[in-house]
TORFI-354607 format. One line per field, with one value per residue (C-alpha): residue number from 1; x, y, z. Coordinates in Angstrom, 2 decimals. Example, Ala and Ser with C-alpha at 12.3 -4.5 7.8 and 13.67 -1.06 7.14 Angstrom:
2
n: (1:2)
x: (12.30:13.67)
y: (-4.50:-1.06)
z: (7.80:7.14)
***
This chain:
631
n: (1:2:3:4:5:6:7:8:9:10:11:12:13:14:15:16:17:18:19:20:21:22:23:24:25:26:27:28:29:30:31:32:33:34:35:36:37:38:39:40:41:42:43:44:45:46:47:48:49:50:51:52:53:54:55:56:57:58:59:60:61:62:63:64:65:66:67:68:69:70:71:72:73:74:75:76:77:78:79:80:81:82:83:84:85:86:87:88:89:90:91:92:93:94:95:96:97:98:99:100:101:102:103:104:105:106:107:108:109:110:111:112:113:114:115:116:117:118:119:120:121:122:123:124:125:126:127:128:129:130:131:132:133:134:135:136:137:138:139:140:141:142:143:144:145:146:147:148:149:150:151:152:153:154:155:156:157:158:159:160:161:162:163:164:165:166:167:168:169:170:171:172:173:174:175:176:177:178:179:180:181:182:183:184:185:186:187:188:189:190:191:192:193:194:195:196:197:198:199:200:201:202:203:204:205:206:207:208:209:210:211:212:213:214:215:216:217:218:219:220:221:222:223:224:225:226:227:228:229:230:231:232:233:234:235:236:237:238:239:240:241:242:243:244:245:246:247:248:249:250:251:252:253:254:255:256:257:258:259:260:261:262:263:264:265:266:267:268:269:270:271:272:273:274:275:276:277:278:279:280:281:282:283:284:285:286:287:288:289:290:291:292:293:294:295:296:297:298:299:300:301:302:303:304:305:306:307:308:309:310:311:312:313:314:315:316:317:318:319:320:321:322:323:324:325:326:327:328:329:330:331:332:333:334:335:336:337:338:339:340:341:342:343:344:345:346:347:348:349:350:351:352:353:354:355:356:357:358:359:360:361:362:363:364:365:366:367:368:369:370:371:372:373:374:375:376:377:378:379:380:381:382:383:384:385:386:387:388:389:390:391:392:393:394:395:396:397:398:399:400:401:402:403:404:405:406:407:408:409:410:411:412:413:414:415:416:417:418:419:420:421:422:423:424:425:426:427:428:429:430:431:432:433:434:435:436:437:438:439:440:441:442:443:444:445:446:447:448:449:450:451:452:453:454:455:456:457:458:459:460:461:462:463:464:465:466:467:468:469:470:471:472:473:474:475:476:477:478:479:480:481:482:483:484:485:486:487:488:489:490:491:492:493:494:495:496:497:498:499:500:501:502:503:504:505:506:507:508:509:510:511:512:513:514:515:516:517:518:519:520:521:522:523:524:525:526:527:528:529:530:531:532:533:534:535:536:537:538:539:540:541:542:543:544:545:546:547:548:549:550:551:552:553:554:555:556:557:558:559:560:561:562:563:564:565:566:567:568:569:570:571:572:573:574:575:576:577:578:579:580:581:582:583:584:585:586:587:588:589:590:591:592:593:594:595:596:597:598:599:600:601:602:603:604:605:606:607:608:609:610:611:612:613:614:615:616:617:618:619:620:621:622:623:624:625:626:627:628:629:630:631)
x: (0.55:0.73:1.88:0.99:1.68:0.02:1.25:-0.67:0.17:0.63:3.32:3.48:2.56:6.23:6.99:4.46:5.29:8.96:7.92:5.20:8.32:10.52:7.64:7.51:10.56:11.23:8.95:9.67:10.11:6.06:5.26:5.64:3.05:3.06:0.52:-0.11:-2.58:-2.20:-4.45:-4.56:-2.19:-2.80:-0.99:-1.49:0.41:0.60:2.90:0.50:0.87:-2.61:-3.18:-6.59:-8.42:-10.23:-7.07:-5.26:-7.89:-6.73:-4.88:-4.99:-6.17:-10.09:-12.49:-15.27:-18.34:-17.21:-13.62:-14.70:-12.70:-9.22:-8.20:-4.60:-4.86:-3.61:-5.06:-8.46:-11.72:-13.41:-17.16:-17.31:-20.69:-21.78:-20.94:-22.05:-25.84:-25.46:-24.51:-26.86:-24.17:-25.26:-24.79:-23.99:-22.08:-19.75:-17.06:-15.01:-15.90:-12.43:-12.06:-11.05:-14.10:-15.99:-14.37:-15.17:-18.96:-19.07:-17.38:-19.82:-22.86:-21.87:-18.45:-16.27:-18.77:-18.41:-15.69:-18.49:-19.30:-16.06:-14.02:-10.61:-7.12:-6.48:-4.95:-5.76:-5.62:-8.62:-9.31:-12.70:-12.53:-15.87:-14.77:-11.22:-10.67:-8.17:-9.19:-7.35:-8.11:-6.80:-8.56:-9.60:-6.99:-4.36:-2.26:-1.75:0.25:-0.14:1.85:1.87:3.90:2.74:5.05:5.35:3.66:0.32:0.72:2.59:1.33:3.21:3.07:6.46:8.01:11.04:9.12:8.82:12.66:13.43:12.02:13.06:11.20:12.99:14.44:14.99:13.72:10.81:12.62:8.97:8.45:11.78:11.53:8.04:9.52:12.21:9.75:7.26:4.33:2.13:2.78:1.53:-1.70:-0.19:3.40:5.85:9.78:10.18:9.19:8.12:6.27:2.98:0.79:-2.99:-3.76:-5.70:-9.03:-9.11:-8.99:-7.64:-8.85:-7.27:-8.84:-9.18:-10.10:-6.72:-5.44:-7.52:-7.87:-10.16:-11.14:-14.20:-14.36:-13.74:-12.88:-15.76:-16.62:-19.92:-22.69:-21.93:-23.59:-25.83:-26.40:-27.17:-24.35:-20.75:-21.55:-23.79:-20.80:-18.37:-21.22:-21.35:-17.41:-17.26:-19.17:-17.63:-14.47:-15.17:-16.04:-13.12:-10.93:-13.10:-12.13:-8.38:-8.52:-9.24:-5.96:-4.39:-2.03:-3.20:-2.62:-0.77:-1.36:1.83:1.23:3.23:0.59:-0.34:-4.05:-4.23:-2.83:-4.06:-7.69:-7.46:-5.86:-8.90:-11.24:-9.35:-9.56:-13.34:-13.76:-10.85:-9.32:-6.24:-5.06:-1.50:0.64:4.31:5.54:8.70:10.97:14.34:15.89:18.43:16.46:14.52:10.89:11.04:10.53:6.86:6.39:4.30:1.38:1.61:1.98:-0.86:-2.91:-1.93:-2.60:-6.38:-6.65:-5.12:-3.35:-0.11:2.52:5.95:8.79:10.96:13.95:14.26:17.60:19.64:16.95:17.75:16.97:19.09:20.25:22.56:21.83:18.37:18.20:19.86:20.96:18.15:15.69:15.57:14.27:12.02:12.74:10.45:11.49:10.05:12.06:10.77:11.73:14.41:11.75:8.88:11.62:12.39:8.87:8.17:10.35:9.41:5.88:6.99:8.91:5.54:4.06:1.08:1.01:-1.05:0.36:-2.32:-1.10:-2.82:-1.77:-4.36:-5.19:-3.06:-4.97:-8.31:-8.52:-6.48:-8.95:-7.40:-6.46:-8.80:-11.59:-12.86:-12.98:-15.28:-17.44:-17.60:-18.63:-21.75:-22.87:-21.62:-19.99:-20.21:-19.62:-16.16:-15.05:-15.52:-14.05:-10.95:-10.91:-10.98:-7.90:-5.68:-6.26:-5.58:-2.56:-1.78:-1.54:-2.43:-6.36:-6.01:-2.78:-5.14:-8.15:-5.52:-4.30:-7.06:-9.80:-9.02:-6.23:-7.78:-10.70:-8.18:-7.32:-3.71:-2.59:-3.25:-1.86:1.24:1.37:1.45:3.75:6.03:5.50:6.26:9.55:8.34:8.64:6.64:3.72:4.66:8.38:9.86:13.49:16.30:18.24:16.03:16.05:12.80:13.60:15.71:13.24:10.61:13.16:13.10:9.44:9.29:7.31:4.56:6.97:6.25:2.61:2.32:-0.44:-1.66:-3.74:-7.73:-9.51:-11.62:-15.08:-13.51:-14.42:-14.46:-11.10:-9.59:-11.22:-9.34:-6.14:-6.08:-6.21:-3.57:-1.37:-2.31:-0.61:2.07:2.64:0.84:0.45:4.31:4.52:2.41:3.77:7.48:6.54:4.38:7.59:10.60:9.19:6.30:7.17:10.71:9.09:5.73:3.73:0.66:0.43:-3.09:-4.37:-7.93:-8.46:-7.52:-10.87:-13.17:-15.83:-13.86:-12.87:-16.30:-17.58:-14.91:-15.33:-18.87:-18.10:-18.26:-14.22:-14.87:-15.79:-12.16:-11.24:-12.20:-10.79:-7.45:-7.28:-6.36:-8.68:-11.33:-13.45:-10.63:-10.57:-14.12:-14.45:-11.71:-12.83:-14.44:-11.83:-8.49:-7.60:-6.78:-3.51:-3.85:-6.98:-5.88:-2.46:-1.02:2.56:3.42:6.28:9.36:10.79:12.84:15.66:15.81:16.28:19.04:20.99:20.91:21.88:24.09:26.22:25.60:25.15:27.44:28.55:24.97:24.16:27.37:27.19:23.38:24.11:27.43:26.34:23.70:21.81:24.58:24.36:21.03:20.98:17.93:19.94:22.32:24.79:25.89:22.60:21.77:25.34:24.19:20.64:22.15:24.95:22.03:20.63:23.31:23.73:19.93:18.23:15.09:12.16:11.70:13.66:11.31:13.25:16.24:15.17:13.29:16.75:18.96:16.33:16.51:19.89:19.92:17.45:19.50:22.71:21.12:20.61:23.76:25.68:22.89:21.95:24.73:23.00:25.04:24.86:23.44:21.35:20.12:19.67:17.13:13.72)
y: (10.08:14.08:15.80:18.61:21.42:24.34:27.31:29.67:31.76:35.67:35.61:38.55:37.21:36.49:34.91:32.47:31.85:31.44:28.51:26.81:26.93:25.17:22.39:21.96:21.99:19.10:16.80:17.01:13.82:13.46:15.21:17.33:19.82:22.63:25.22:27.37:29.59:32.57:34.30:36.25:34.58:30.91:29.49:26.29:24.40:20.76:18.95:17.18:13.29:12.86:9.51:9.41:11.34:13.99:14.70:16.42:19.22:19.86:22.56:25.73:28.20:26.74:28.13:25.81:27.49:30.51:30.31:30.39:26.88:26.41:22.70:21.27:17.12:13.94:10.98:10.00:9.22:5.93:5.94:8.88:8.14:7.18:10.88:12.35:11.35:12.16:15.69:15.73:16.96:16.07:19.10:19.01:22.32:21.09:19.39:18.20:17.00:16.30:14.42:17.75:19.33:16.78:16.78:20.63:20.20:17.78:19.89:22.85:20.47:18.39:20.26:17.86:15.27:15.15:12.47:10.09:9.60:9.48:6.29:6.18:6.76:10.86:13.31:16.86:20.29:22.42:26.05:27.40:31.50:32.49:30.72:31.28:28.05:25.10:21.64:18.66:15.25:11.58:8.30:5.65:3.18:5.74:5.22:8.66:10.73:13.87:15.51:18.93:20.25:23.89:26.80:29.80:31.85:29.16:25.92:24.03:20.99:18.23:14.56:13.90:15.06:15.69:18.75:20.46:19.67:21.86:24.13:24.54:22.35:20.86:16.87:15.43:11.86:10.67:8.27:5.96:5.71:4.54:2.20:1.05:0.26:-2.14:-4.15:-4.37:-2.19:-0.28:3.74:5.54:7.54:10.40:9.90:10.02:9.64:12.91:14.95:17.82:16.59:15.23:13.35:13.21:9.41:7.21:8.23:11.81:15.25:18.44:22.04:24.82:28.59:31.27:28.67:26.74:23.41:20.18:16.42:14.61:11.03:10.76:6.79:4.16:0.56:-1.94:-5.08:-5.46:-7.69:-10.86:-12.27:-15.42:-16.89:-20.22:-21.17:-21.27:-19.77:-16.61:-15.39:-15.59:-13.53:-11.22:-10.99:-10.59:-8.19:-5.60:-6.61:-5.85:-2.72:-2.14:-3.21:-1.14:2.34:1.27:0.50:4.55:5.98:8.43:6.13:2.64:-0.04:-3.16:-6.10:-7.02:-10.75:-13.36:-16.31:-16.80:-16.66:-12.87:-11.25:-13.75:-12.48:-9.15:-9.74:-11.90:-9.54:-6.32:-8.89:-9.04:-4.93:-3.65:-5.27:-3.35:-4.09:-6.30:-7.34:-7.69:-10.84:-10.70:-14.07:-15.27:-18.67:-18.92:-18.27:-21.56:-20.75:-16.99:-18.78:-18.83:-18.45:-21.64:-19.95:-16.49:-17.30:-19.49:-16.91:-14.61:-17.54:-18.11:-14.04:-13.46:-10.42:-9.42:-10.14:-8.84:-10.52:-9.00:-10.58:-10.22:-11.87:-8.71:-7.46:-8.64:-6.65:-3.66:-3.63:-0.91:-0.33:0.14:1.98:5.20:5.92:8.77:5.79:4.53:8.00:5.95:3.06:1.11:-0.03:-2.94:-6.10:-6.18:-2.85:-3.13:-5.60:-2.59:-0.26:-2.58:-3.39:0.20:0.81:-1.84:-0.37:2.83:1.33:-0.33:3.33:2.70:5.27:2.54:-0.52:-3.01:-4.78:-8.25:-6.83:-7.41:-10.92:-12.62:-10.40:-10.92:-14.08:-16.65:-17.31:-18.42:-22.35:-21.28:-21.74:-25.27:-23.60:-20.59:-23.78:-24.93:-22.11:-21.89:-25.24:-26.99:-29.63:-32.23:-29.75:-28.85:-32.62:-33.58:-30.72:-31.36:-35.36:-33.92:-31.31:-34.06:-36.03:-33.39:-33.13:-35.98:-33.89:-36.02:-35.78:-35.10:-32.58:-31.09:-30.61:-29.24:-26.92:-25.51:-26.58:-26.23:-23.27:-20.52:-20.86:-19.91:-16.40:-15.67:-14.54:-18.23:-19.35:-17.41:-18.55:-22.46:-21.65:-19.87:-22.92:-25.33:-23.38:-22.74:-19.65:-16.94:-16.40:-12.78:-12.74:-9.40:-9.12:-10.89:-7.94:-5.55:-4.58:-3.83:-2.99:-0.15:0.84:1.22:3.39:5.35:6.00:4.00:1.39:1.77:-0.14:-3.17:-2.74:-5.78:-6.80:-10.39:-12.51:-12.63:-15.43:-17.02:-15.68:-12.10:-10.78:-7.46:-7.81:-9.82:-6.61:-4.20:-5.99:-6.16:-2.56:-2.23:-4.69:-2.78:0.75:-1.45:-2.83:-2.06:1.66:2.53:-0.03:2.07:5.37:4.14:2.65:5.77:8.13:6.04:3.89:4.93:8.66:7.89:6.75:8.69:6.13:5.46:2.07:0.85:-2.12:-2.86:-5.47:-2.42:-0.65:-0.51:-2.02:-5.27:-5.17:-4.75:-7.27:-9.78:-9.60:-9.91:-13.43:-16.21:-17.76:-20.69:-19.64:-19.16:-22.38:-25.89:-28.91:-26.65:-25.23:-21.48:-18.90:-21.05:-18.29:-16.67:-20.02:-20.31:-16.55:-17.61:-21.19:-20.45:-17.18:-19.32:-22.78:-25.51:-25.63:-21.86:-21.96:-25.34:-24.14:-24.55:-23.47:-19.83:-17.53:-17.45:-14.40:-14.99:-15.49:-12.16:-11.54:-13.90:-12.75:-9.19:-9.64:-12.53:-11.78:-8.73:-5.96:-6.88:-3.51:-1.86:-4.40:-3.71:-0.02:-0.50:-2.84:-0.78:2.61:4.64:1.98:0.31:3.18:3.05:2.07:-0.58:-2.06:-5.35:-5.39:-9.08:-10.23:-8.26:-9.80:-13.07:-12.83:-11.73:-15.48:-17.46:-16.26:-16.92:-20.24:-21.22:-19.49:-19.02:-17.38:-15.34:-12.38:-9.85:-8.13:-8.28:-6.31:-4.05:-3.74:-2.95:-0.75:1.52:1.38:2.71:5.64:6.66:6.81:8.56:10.81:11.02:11.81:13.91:16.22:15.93:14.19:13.00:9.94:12.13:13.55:9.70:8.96:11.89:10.90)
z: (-10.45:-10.02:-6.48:-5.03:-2.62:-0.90:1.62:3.94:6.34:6.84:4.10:1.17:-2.43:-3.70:0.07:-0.60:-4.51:-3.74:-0.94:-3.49:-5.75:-3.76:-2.50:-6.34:-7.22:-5.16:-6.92:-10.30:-10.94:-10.31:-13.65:-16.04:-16.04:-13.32:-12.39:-9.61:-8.19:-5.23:-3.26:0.15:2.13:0.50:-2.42:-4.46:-6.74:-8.74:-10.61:-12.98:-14.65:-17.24:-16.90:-17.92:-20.36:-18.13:-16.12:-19.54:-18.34:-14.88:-13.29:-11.69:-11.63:-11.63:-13.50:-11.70:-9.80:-10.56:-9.06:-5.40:-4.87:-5.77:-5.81:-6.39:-6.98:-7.01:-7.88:-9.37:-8.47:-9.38:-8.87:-11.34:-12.63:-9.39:-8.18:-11.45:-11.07:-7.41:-8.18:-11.57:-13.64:-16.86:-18.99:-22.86:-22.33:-20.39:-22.51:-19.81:-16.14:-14.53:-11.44:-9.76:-11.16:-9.47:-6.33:-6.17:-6.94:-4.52:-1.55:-3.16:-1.82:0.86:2.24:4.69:3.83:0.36:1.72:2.61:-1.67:-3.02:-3.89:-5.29:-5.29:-3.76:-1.72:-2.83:-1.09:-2.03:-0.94:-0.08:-0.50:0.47:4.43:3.74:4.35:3.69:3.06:2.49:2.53:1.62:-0.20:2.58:1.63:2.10:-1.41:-1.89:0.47:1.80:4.48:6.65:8.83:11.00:10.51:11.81:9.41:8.95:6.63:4.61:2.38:0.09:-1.38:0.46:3.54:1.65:0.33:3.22:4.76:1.50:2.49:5.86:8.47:11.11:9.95:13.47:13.52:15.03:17.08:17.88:13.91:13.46:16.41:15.12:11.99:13.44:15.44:12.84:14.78:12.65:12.57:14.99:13.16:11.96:12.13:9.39:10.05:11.01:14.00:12.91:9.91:10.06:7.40:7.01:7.52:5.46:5.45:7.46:6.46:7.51:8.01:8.55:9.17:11.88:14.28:13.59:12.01:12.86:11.34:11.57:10.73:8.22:7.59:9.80:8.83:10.23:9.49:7.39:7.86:6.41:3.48:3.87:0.68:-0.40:-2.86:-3.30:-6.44:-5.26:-3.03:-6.82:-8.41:-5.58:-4.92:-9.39:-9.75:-7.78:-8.95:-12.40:-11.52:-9.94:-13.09:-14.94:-12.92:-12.64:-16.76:-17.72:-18.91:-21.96:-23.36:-22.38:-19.18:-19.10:-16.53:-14.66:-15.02:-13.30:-13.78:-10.14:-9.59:-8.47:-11.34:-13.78:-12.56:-13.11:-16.54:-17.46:-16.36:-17.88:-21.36:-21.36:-20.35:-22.83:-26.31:-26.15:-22.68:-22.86:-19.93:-18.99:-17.46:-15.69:-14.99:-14.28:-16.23:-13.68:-10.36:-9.52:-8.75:-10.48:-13.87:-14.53:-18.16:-18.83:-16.67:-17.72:-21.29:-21.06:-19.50:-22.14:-24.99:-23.73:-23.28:-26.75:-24.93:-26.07:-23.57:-23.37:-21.31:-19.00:-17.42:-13.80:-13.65:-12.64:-10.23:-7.01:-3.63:-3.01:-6.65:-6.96:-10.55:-10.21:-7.02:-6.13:-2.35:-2.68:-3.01:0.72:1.56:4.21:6.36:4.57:1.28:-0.20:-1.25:-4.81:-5.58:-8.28:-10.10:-9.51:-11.31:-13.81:-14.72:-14.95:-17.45:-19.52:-19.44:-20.66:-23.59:-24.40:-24.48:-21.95:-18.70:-16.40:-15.13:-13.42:-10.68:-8.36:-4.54:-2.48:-3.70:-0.47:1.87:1.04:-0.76:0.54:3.87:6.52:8.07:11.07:8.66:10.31:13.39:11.86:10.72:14.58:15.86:13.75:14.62:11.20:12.99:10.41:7.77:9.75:10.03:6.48:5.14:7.82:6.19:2.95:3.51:5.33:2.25:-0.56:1.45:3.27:6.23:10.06:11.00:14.69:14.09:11.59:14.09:16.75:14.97:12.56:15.19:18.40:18.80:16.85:19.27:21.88:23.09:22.24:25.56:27.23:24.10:24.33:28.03:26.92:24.50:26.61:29.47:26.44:25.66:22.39:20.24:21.12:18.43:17.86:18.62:18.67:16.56:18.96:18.26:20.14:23.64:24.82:28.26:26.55:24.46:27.25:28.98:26.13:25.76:23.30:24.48:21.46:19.48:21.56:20.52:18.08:16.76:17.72:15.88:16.64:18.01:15.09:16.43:17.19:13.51:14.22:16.29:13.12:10.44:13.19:12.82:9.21:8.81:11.36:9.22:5.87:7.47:8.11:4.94:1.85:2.44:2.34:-0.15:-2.31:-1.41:-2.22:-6.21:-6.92:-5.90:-7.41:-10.01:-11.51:-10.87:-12.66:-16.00:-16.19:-14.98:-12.80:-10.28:-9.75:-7.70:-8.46:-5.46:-2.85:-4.37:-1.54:-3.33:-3.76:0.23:1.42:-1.08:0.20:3.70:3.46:2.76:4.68:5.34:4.58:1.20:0.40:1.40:-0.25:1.38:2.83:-1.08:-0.61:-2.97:-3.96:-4.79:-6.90:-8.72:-9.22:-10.56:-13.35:-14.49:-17.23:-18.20:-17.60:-18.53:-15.40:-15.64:-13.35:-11.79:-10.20:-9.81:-6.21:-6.26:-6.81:-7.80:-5.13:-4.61:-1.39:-3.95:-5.10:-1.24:-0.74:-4.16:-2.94:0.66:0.40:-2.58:-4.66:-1.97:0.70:0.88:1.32:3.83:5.70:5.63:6.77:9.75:10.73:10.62:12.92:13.22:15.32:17.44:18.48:22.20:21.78:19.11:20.36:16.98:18.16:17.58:14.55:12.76:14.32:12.93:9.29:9.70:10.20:7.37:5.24:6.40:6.34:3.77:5.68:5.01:8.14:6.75:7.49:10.89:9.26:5.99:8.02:10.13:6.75:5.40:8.16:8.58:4.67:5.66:8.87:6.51:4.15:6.56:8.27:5.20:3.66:6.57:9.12:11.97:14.42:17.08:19.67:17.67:16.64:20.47:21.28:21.97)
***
């Protein structure tokens, strides 16, 4: 992971090298290496990471076409050879083709829509000279950052907003992200916890020249049309294959990669097929021996024993949530902050002691392999009615769960819009199926403008696919993208390491929701094409495996008992003030989780997160409760 920054505007040369200076300065922590480049009113610079071999070339200024394109990156590109025999760069004389250099042939042939050919993990700012032009752009999936924020000399451009508060924008809250954030709505396009910064969503770029600043959106998630094959087995070939090139792209590095194995059935496929592309790969295993359900050594060491991979174990006793030795106040520098983050650190630092500079992680496999339980009603509405029955017999066997309960719920409902089913629920006096927090006041929000944090997303009707593909990319901004952002910056960053999640590649997605549902599912069995792509990798004792890794306990050691005072001085302090915000409720909501143990923690994390974030800022940058209420 590198970062990057970039300043234009009608600023003298040292104006503009003493703001690139501070943008860089900021992010030091994202690597080692610096260069910079400055021209007429435009100035670029990088912080640079190698993590694979071609990157160890990179850096500025370029010497590429001649020097009309200056490009500062981060990130990589994945269908290298794919872009290479597009662009017919095959030349002996060339020693080195870096991903940079590739990104800049590309934008040489196609401009903007060199975009549409790209796959990978990047945000980059590139300047064209010849149209005095700046263009900057971010990967599809949206794992790399890049912000902006207008000034009022021109530009400025960063990896992290915290860049540009350096170096002087405005650090008022945007009070709808916040508010978002607390009710679990996605981000509003665009948005990042500040006002007055901006970021370049997933899959857009930006351009900025005499005409002004614009972004635009150059891919679009939509659903595919969906494979029709005869076998079980011709959707595991299909689904394989592009996984394996996936694992392949996310297996280049300098210094090596190592699996993060915990032997459930995600990462235990992408260690078995990083063991048949690469004989050096090795994998870390983290567990607890005194946390029931976080010990799960007898999987990932048999894994590892049928791989013949070299594992190394790393206890995860001392890593609860909030873990004030692995996680500086600086660390919640967003409201979103993922549970799992003092493992992420400590698993990061266990890969650097093992010398590698990649770490190979299974996110992704929940979202896109699991299937759903409304599978038996995707079966009904293409006419497979006796297909749909036996499969429901089978399921209530494998699980002794009640035939017509079975049919009701996996059958019937999902068949139903979720507005008349909210309606019979709320007629019922049943829970609502997308309850907002009980803490939150949405009549005050709404009074605040802030009635786009009410905008929840409800699940689709089964034969809605393209309203289901929508949602799931809705969900993703939600929560893998900031989940990304916040390892890259404070674990990976912290121990010179890069993050990589081979079932986000594109390739894999598209390949994956080509397929049929009910594919995943055999007889209510979650990931049965996951299993059937590792049967003859993994022994049974995984690929039949049914229970998985709990990590709910890391929650409730955290929270419950070793970071009472965090969660106090998160639930207590400007978050209290908010006026949306009913603090009995909140306290309420935190006693019945102490008492029960449940596992719908979600709103409340989300809550003590942000309460973390507004502190931070508080303390950090004087904002006062006023100041908090603005909208």
């Amino acid at each position: 992971m590198s970062g990057i920054a970039a300043v234009s505007g009608r600023l003298s040369p040292d104006a503009l090298k003493d703001v690139l200076q501070i943008l860089l300065d900021k992010i030091e922590r994202r690597g080692p290496i610096v260069s910079t480049w400055t021209g007429a009113e435009i100035a670029l610079g990088q912080r640079l990471l190698p993590t694979t071999p071609e990157a160890r070339s990179e850096g500025l200024p370029l010497i590429t076409l001649g020097g009309r394109y200056q490009i500062a990156l981060d990130g990589r590109i994945d269908n290298r050879r794919d872009l290479i025999n597009k662009l017919a760069l095959h030349n002996p004389d060339v020693p080195v083709l870096t991903d940079a250099d590739l990104i800049v042939h590309a934008y040489d042939r196609w401009g903007v829509n060199c975009l549409e050919h790209m796959l990978g993990n990047f945000a980059f700012a590139l300047w064209d000279g010849p149209r005095r032009r700046l263009f900057a752009a971010r990967d599809q999936q949206g794992f790399r950052t890049l912000v902006f924020a207008r000034t009022a000399g021109g530009l400025a451009i960063g990896s992290e907003p915290r860049q540009l508060l350096a170096a002087g924008i405005r650090d008022e809250i945007d009070q709808e992200f916040l508010a978002r954030h607390l009710t679990g709505a996605p981000p509003k396009p665009g948005s990042t916890p500040y006002r007055a910064v901006s970021e370049v969503p997933p899959a857009h770029y930006l351009l900025a020249d005499e005409d002004g600043i614009t972004v635009r959106e150059y891919w679009r998630p939509r659903p595919l049309p969906e494979l029709k094959l005869k076998r079980r087995e011709d959707y595991v070939e299909a689904v394989d294959a592009a996984f394996q090139e996936a694992v392949a792209a996310v297996l280049r590095s300098n210094s090596g990669a190592a699996i993060l194995l915990s032997g459930g059935l995600d990462s235990s496929y992408v260690a078995s097929v990083a063991a048949e592309l690469s004989p050096d790969v090795r994998a870390l295993s983290a567990y607890s021996a005194t946390l029931d359900g976080l010990d799960e050594r007898e999987y990932s060491r048999a894994v590892a024993g049928r791989l013949g991979m070299p594992v190394t174990e790393v206890d995860a006793d001392e890593c609860w949530s909030l873990s004030s030795a692995r996680l500086a106040d600086e660390a919640f520098d967003q409201p979103n902050v993922p549970m799992q983050a003092p493992l992420m650190v400590e698993l990061a630092r266990a890969g650097a002691a093992e010398g590698v500079d990649v770490l190979i992680d299974g996110a992704g496999g929940d979202e896109f392999f699991t299937g759903t339980n409304a599978y038996i009603a995707v079966l009904l509405t293409r006419g497979h009615f006796v297909r749909a029955l036996n499969e429901a017999k089978a399921w209530s066997r494998r699980f002794d769960y009640p035939l017509g309960a079975l049919l009701m719920n996996n059958a019937v409902l999902p068949l139903v819009p979720s507005s008349i089913r909210e309606q019979y629920r709320r007629v019922r006096g049943r829970p609502s199926l997308q309850p907002l927090p009980c803490w939150v006041d949405p009549a005050a929000m709404k009074q605040l403008g802030l009635e786009g944090a009410l905008d929840l997303p409800l699940p689709a009707v089964s034969w809605a696919r393209g309203r289901a593909y929508r949602r799931f990319w809705r969900m993703h901004m939600r929560d893998m993208v900031p989940l990304a952002g916040w390892r890259e910056r404070w674990a990976g960053s912290q121990f010179g390491l890069e993050i990589r999640s081979p079932l986000w590649d594109l390739r894999v997605i598209d390949a994956v929701h080509r397929v049929p549902d009910w594919v995943h599912r055999d007889a209510g069995q979650t990931k049965a094409l996951m299993r059937a792509a590792m049967k003859s990798r993994l022994p049974e004792l995984v690929t039949m495996r049914r229970g998985y890794g709990v990590f709910n306990q890391l929650m409730n050691k955290g929270l419950l008992e070793k970071e009472r005072g965090r969660v106090d001085r998160a639930l207590t302090g400007p978050l209290s003030q908010l006026p949306y915000i009913n603090n009995r409720l909140l306290n309420g909501e935190l006693a019945d989780y102490q008492s029960r143990r449940h596992p719908w923690w979600h709103g409340l994390w989300r809550a003590i997160t942000a309460g973390l974030w507004l502190d931070l800022n508080s303390v950090s940058r004087g904002h006062t409760v006023d100041r908090l209420k603005q909208t």
